[in-house]
PDB file of N, CA, C, O and CB in Angstrom:
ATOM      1  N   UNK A   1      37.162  -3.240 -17.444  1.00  0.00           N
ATOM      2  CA  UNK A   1      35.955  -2.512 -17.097  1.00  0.00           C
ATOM      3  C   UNK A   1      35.127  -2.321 -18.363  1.00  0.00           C
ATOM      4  O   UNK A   1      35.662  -1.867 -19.374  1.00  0.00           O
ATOM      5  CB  UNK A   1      36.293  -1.144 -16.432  1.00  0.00           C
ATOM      6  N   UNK A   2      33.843  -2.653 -18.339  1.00  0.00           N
ATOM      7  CA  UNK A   2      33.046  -2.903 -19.626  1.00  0.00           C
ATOM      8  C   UNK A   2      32.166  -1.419 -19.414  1.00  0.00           C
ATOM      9  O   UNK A   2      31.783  -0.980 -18.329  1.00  0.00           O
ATOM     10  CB  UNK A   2      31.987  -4.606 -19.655  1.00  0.00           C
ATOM     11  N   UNK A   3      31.958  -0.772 -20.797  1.00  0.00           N
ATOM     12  CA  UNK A   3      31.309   0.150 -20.762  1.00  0.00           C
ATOM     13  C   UNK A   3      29.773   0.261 -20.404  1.00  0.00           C
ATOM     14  O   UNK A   3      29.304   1.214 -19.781  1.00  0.00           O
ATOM     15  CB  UNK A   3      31.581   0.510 -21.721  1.00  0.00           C
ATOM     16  N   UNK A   4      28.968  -0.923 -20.911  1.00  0.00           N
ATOM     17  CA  UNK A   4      27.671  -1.122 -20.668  1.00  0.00           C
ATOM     18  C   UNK A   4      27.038  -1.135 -19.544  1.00  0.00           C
ATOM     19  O   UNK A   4      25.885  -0.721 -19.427  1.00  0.00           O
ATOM     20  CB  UNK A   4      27.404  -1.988 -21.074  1.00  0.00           C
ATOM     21  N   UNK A   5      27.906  -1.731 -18.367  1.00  0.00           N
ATOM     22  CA  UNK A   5      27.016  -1.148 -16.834  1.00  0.00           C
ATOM     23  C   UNK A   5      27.489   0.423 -17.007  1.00  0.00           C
ATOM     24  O   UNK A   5      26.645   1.281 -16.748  1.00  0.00           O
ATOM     25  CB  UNK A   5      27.716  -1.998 -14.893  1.00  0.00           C
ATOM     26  N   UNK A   6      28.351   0.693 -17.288  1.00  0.00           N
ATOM     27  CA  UNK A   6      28.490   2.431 -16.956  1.00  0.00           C
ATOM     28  C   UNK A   6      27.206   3.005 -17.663  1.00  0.00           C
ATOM     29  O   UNK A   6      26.158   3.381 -17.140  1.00  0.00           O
ATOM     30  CB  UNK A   6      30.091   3.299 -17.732  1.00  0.00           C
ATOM     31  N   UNK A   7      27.373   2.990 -18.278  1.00  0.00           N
ATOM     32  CA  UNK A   7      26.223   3.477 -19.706  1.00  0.00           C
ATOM     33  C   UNK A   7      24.735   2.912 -18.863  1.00  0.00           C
ATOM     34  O   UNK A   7      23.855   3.728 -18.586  1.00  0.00           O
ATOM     35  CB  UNK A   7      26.605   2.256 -21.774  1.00  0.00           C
ATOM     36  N   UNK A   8      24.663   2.156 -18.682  1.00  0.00           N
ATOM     37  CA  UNK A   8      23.345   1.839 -17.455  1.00  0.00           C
ATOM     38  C   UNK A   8      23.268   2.769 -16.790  1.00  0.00           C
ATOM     39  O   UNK A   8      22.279   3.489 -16.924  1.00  0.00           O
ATOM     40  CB  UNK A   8      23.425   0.700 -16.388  1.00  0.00           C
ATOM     41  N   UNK A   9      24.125   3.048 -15.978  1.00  0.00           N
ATOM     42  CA  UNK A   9      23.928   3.550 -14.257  1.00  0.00           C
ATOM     43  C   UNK A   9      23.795   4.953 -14.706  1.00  0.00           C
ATOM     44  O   UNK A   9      23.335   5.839 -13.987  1.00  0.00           O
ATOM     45  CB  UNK A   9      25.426   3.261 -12.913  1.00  0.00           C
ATOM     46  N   UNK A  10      24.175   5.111 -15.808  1.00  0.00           N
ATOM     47  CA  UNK A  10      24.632   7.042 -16.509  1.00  0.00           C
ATOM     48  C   UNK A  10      22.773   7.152 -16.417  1.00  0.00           C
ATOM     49  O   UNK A  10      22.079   7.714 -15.569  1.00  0.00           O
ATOM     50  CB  UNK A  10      25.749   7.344 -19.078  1.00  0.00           C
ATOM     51  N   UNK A  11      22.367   6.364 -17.667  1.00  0.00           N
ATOM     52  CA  UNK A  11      21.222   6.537 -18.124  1.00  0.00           C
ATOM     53  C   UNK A  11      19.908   6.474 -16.794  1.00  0.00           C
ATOM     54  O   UNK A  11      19.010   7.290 -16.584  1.00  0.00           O
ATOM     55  CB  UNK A  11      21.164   5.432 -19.277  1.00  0.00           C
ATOM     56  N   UNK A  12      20.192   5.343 -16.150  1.00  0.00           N
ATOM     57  CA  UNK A  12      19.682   5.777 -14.698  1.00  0.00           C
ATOM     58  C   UNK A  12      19.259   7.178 -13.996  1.00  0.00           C
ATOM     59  O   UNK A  12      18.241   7.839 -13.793  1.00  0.00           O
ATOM     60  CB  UNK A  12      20.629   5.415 -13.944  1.00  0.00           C
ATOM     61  N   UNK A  13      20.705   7.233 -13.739  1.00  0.00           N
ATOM     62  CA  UNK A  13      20.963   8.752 -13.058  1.00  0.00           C
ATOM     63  C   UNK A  13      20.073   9.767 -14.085  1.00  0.00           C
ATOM     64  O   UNK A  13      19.062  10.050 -13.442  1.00  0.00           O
ATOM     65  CB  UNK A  13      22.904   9.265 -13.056  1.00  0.00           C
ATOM     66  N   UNK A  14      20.047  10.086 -14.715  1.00  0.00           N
ATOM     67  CA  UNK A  14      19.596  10.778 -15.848  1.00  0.00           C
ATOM     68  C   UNK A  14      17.765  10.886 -15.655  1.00  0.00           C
ATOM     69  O   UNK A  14      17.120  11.863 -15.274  1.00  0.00           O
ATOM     70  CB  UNK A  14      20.181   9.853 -17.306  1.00  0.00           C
ATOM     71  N   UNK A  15      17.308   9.654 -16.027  1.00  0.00           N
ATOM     72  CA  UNK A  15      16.205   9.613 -15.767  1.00  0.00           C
ATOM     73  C   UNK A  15      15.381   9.995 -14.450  1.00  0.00           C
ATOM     74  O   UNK A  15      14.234  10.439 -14.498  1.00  0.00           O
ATOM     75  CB  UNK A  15      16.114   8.661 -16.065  1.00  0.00           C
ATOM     76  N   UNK A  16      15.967   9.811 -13.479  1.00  0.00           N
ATOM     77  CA  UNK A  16      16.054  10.733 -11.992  1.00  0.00           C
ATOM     78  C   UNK A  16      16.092  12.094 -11.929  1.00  0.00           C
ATOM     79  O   UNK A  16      15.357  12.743 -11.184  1.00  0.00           O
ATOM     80  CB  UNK A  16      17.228  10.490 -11.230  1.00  0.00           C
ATOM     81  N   UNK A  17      17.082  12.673 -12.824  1.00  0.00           N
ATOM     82  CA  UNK A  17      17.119  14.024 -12.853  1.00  0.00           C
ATOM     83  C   UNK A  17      15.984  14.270 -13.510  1.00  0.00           C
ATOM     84  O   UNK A  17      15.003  14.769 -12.959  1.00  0.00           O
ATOM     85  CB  UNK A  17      18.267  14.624 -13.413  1.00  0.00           C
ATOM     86  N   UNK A  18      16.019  13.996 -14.531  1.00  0.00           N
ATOM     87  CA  UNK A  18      14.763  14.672 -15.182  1.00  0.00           C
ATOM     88  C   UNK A  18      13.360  14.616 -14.788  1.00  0.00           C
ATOM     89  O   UNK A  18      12.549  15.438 -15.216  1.00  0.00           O
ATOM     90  CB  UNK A  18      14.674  14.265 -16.359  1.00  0.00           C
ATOM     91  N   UNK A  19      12.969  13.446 -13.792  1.00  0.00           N
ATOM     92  CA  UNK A  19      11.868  13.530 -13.053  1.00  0.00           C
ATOM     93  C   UNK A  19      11.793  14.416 -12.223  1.00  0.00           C
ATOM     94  O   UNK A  19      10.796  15.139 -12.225  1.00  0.00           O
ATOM     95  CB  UNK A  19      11.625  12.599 -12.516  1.00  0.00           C
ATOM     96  N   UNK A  20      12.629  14.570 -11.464  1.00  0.00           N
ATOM     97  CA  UNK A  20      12.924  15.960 -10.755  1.00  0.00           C
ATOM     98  C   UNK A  20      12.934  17.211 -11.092  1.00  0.00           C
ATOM     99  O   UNK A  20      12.502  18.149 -10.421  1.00  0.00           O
ATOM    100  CB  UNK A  20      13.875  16.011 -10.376  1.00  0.00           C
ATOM    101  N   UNK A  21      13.378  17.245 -12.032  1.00  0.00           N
ATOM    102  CA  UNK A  21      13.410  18.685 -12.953  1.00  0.00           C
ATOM    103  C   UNK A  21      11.920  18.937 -13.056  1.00  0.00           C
ATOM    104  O   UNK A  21      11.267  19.899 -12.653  1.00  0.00           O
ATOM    105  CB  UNK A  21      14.184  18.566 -14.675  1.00  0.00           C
ATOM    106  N   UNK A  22      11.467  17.626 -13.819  1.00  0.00           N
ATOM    107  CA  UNK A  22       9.765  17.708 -13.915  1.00  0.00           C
ATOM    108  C   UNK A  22       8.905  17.945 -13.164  1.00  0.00           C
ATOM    109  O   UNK A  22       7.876  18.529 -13.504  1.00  0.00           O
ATOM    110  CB  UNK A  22       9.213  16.834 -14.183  1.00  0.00           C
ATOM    111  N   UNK A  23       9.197  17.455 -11.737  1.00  0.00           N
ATOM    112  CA  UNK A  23       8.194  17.979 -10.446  1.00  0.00           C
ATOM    113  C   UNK A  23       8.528  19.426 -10.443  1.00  0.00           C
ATOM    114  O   UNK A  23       7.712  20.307 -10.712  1.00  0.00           O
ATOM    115  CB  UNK A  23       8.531  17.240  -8.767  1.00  0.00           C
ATOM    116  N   UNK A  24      10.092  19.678 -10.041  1.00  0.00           N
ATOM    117  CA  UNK A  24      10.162  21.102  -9.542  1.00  0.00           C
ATOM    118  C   UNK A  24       9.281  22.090 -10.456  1.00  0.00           C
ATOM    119  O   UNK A  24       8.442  22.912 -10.089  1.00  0.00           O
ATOM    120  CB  UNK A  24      11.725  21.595  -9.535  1.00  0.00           C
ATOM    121  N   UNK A  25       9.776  21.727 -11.931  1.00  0.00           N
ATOM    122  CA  UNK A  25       9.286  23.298 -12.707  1.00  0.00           C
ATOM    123  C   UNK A  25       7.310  22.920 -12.746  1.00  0.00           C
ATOM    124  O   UNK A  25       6.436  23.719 -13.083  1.00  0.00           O
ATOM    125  CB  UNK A  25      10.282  23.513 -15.045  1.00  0.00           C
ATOM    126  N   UNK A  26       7.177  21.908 -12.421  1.00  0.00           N
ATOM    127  CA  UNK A  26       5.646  21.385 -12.089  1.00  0.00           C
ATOM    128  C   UNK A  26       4.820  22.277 -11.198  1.00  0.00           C
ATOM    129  O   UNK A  26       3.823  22.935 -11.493  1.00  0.00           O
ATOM    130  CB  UNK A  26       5.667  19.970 -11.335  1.00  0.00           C
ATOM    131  N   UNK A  27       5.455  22.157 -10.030  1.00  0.00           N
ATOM    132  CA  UNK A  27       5.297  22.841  -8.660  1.00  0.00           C
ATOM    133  C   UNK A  27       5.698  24.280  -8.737  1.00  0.00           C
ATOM    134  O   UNK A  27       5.102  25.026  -7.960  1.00  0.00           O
ATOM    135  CB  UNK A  27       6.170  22.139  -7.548  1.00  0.00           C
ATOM    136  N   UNK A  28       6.385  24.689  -9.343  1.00  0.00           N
ATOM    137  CA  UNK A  28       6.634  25.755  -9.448  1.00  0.00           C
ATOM    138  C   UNK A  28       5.642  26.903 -10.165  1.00  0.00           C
ATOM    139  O   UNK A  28       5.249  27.989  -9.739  1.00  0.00           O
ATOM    140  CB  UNK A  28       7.686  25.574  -9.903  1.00  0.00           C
ATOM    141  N   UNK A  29       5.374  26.114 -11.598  1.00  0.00           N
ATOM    142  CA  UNK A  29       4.024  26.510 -12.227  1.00  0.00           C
ATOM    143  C   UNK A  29       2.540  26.848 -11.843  1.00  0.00           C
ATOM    144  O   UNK A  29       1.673  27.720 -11.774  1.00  0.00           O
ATOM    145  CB  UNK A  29       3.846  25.706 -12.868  1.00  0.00           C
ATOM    146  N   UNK A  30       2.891  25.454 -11.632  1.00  0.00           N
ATOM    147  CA  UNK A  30       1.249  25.438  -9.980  1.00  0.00           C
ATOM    148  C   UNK A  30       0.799  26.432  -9.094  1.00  0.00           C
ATOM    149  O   UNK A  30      -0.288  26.998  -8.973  1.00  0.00           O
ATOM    150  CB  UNK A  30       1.524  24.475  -8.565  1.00  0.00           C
ATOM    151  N   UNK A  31       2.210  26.549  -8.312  1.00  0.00           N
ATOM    152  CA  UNK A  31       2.344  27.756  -7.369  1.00  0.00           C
ATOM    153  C   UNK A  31       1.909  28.986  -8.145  1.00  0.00           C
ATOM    154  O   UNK A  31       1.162  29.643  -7.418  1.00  0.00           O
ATOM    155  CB  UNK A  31       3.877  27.955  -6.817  1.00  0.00           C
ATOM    156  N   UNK A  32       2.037  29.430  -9.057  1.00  0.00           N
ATOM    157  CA  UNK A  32       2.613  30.869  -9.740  1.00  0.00           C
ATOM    158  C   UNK A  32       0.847  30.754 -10.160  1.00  0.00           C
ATOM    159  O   UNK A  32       0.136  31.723  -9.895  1.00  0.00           O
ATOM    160  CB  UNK A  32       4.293  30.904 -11.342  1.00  0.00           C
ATOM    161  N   UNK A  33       0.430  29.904 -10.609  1.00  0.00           N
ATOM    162  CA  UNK A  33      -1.151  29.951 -11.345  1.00  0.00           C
ATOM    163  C   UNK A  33      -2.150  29.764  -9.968  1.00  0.00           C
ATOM    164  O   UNK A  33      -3.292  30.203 -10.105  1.00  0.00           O
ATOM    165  CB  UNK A  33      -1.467  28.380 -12.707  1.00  0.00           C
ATOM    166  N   UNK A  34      -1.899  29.313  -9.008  1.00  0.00           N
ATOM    167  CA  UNK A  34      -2.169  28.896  -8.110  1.00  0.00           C
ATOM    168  C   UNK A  34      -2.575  30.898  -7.372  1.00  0.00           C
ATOM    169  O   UNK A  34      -3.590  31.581  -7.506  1.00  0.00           O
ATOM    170  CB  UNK A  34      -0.874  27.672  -7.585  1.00  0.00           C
ATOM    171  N   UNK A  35      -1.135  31.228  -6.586  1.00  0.00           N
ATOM    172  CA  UNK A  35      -1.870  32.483  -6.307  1.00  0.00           C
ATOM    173  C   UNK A  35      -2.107  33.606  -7.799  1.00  0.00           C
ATOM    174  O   UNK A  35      -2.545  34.707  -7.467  1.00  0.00           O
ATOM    175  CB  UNK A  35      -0.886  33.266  -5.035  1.00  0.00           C
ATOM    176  N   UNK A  36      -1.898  33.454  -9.140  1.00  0.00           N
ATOM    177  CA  UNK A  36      -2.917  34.334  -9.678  1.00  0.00           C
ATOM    178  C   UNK A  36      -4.178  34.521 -10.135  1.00  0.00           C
ATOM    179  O   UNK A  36      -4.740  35.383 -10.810  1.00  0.00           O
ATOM    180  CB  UNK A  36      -2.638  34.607 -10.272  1.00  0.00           C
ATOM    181  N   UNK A  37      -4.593  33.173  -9.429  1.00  0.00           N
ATOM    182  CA  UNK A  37      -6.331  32.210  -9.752  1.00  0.00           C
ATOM    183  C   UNK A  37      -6.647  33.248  -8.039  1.00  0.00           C
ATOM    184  O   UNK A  37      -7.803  33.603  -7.811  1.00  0.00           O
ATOM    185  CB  UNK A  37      -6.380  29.307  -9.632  1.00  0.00           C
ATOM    186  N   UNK A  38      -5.859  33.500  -7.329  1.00  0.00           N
ATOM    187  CA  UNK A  38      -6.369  33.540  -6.000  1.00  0.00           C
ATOM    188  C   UNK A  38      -6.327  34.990  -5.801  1.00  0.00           C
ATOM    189  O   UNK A  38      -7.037  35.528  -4.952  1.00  0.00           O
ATOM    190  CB  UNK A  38      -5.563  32.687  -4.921  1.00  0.00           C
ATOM    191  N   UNK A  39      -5.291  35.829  -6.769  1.00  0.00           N
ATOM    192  CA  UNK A  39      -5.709  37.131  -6.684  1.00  0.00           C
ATOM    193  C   UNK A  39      -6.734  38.255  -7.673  1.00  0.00           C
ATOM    194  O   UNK A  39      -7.045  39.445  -7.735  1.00  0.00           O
ATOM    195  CB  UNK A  39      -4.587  37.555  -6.604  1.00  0.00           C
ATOM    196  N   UNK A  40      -7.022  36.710  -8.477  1.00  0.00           N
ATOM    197  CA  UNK A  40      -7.940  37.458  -9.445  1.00  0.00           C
ATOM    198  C   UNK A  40      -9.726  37.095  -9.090  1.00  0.00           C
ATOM    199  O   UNK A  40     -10.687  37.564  -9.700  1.00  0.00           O
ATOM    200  CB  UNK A  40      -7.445  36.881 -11.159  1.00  0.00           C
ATOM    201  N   UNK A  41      -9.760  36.002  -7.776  1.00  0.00           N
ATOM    202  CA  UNK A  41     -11.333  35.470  -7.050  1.00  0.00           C
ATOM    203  C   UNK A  41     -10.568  35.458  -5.663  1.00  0.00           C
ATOM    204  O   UNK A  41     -10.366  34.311  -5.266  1.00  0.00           O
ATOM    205  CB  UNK A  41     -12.216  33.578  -7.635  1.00  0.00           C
ATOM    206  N   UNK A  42     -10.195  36.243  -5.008  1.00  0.00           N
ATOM    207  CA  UNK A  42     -10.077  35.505  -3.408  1.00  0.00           C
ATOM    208  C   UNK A  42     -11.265  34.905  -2.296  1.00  0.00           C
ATOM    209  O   UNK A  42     -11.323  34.483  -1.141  1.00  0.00           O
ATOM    210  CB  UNK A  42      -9.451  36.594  -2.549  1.00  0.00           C
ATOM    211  N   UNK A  43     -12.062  35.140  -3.344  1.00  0.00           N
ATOM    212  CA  UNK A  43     -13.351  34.221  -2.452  1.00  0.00           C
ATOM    213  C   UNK A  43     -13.282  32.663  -2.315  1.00  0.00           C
ATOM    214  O   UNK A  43     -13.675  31.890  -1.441  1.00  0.00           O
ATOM    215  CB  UNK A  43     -14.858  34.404  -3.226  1.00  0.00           C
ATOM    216  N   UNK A  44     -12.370  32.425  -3.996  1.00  0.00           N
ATOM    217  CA  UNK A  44     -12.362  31.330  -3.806  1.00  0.00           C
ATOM    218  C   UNK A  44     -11.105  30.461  -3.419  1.00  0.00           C
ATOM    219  O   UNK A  44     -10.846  29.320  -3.803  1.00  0.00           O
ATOM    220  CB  UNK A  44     -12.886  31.041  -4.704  1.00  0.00           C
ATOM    221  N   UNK A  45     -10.186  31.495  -2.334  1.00  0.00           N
ATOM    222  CA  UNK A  45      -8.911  31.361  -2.061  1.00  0.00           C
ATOM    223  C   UNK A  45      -8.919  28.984  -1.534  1.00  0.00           C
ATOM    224  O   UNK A  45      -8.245  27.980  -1.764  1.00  0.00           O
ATOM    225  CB  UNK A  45      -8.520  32.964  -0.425  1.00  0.00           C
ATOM    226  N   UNK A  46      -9.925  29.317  -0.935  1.00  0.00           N
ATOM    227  CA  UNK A  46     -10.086  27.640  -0.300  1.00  0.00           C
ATOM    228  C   UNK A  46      -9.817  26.762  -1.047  1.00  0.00           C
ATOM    229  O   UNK A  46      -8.786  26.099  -0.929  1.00  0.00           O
ATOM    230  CB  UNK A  46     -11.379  27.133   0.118  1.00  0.00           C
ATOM    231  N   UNK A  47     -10.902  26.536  -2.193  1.00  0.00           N
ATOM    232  CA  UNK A  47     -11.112  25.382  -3.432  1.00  0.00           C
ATOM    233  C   UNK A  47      -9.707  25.700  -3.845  1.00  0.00           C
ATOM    234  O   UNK A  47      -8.904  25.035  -3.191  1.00  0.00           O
ATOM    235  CB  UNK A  47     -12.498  25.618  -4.818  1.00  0.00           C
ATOM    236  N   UNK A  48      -9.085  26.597  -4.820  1.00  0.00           N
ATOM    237  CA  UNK A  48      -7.783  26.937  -5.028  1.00  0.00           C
ATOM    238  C   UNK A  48      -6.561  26.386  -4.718  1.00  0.00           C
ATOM    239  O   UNK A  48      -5.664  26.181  -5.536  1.00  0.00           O
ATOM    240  CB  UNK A  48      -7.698  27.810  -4.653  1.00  0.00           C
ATOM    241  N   UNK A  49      -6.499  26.000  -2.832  1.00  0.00           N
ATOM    242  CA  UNK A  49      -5.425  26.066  -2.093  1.00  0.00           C
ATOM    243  C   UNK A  49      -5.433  24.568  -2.008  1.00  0.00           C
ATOM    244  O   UNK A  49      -4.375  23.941  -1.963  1.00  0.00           O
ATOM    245  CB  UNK A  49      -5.458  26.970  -0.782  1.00  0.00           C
ATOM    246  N   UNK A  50      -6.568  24.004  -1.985  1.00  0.00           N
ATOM    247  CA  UNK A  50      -7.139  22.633  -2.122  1.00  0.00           C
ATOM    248  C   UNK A  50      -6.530  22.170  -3.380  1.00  0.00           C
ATOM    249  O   UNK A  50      -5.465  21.557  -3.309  1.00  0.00           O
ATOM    250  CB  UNK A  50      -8.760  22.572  -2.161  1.00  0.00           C
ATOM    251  N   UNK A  51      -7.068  22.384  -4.496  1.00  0.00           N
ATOM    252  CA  UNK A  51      -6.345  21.643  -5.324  1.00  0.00           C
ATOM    253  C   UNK A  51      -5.189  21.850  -5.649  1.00  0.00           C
ATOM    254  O   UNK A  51      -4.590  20.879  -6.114  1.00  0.00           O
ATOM    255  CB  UNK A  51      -6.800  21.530  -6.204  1.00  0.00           C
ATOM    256  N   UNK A  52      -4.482  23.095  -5.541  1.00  0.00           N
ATOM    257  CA  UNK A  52      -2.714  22.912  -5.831  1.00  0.00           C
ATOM    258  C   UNK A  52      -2.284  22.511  -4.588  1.00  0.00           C
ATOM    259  O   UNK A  52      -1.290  23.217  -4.417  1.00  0.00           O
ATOM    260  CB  UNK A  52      -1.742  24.377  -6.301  1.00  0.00           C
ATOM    261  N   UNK A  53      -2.454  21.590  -3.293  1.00  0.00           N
ATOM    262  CA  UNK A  53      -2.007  20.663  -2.526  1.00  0.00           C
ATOM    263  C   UNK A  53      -2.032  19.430  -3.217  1.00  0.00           C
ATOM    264  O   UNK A  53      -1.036  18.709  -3.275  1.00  0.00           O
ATOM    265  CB  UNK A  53      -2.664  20.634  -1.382  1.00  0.00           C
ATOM    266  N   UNK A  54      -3.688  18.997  -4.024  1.00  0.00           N
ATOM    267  CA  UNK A  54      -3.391  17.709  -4.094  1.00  0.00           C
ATOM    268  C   UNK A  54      -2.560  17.668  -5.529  1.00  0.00           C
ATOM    269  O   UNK A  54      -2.301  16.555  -5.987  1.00  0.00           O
ATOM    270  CB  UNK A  54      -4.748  16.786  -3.974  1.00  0.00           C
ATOM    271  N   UNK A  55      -2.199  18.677  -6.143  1.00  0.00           N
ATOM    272  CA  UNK A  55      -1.910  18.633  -7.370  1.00  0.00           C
ATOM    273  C   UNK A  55      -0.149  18.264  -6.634  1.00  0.00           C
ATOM    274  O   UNK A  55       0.254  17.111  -6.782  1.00  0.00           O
ATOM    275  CB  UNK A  55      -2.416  20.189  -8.448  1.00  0.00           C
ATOM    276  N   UNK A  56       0.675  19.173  -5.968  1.00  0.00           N
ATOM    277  CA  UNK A  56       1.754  19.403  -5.831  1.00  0.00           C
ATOM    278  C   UNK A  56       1.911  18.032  -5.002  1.00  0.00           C
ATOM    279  O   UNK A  56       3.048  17.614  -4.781  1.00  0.00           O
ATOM    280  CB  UNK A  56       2.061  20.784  -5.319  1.00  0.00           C
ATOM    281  N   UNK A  57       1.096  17.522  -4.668  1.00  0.00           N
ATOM    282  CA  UNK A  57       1.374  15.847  -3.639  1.00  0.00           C
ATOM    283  C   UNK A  57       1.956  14.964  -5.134  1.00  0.00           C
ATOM    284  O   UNK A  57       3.106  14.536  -5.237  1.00  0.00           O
ATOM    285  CB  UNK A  57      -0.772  14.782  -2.672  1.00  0.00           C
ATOM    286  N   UNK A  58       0.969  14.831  -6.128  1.00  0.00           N
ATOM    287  CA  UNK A  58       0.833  14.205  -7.234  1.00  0.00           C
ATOM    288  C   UNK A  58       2.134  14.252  -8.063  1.00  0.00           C
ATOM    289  O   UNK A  58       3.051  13.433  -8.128  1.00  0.00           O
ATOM    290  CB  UNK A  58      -0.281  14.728  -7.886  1.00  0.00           C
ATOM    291  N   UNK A  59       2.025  14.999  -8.451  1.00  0.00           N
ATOM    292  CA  UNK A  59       3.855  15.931  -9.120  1.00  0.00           C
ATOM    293  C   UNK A  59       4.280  15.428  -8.116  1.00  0.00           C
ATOM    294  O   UNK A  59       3.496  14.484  -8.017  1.00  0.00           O
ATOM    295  CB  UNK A  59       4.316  17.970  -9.275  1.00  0.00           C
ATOM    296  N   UNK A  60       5.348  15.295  -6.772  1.00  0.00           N
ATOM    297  CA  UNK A  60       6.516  14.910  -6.187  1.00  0.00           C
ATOM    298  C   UNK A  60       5.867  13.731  -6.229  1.00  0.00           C
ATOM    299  O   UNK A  60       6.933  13.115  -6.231  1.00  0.00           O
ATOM    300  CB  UNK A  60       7.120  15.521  -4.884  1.00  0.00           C
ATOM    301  N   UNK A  61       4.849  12.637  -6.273  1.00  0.00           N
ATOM    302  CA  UNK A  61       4.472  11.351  -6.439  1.00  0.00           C
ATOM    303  C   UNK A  61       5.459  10.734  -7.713  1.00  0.00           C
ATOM    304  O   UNK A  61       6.326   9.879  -7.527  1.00  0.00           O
ATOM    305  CB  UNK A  61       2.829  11.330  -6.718  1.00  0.00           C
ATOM    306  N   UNK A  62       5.152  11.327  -8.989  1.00  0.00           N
ATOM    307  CA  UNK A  62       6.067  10.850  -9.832  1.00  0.00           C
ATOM    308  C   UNK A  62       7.302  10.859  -9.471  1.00  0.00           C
ATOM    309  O   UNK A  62       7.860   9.834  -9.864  1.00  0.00           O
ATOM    310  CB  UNK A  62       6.015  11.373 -10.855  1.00  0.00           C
ATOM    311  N   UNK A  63       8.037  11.606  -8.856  1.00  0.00           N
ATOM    312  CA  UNK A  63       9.300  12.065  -8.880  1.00  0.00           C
ATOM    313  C   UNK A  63       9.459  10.553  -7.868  1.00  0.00           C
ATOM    314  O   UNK A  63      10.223   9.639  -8.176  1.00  0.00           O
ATOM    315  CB  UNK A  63       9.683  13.889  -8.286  1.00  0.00           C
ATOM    316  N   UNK A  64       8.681  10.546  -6.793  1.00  0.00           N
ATOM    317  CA  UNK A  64       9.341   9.564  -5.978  1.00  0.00           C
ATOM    318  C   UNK A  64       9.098   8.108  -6.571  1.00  0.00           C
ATOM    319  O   UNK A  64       9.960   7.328  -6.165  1.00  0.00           O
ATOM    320  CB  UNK A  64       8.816   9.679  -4.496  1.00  0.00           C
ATOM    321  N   UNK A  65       7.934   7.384  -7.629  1.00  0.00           N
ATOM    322  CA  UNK A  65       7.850   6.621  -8.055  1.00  0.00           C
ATOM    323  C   UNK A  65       9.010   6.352  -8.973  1.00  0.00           C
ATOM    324  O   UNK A  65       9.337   5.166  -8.921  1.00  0.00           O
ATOM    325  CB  UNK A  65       6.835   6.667  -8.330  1.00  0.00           C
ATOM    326  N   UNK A  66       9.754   7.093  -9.817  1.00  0.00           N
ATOM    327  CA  UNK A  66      10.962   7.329 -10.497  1.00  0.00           C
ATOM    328  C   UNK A  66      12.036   7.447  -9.838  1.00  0.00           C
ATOM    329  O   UNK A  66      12.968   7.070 -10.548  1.00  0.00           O
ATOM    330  CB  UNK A  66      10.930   8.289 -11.174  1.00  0.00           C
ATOM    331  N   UNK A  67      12.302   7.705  -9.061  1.00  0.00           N
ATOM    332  CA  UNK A  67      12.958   7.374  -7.898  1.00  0.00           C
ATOM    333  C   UNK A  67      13.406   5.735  -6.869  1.00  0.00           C
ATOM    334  O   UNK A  67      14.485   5.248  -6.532  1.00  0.00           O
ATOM    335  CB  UNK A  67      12.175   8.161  -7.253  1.00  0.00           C
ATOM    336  N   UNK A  68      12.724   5.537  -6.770  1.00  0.00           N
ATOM    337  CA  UNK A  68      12.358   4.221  -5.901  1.00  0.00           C
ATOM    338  C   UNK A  68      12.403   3.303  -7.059  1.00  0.00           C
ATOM    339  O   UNK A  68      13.202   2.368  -7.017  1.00  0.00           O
ATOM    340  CB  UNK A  68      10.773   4.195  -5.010  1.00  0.00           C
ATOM    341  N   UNK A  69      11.751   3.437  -7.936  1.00  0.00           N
ATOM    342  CA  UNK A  69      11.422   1.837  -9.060  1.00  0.00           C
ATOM    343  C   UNK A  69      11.973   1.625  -9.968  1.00  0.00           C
ATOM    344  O   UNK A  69      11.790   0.718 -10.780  1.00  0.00           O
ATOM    345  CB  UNK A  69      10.230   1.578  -9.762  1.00  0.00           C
ATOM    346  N   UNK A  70      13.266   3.008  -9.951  1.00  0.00           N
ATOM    347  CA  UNK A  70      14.509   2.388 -11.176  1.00  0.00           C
ATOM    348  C   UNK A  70      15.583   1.323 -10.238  1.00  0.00           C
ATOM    349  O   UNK A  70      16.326   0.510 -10.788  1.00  0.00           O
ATOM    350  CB  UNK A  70      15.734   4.059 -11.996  1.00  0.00           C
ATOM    351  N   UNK A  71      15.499   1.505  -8.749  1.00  0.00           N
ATOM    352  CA  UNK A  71      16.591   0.421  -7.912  1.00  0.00           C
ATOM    353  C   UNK A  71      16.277  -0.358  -7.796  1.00  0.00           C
ATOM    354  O   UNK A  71      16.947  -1.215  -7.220  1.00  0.00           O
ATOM    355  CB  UNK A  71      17.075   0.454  -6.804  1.00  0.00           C
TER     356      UNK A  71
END
């Protein structure tokens, strides 16, 4: 058993996690700035809600492009 596919598939796995890690604490951020943009103007609760959708689509976009295009 040769170490170098292991050491592949490790480094793989790895790079997955950390895209993930990267969306979640992404989305998570978003969220948190997201309603304190909305409790400090709730007029402009709309525009707001609008862009941390397309933002939080974008963020899990990487995650799934990193995902899918290391197999």
């Amino acid at each position: 058993m040769s170490i170098i596919p292991m050491l592949a598939e490790i480094t793989g796995n790895v790079h997955i996690a950390m895209a993930a890690l990267g969306a979640g604490l992404g989305i998570g951020i978003l969220g948190s700035k997201a309603a304190e943009a909305t409790g400090r103007n709730p007029g402009a609760s709309t525009p707001i809600l609008v862009n941390a959708i397309i933002f939080a689509a974008l963020a899990e976009g990487v995650f799934i492009l990193s995902a899918f295009a290391v197999k």
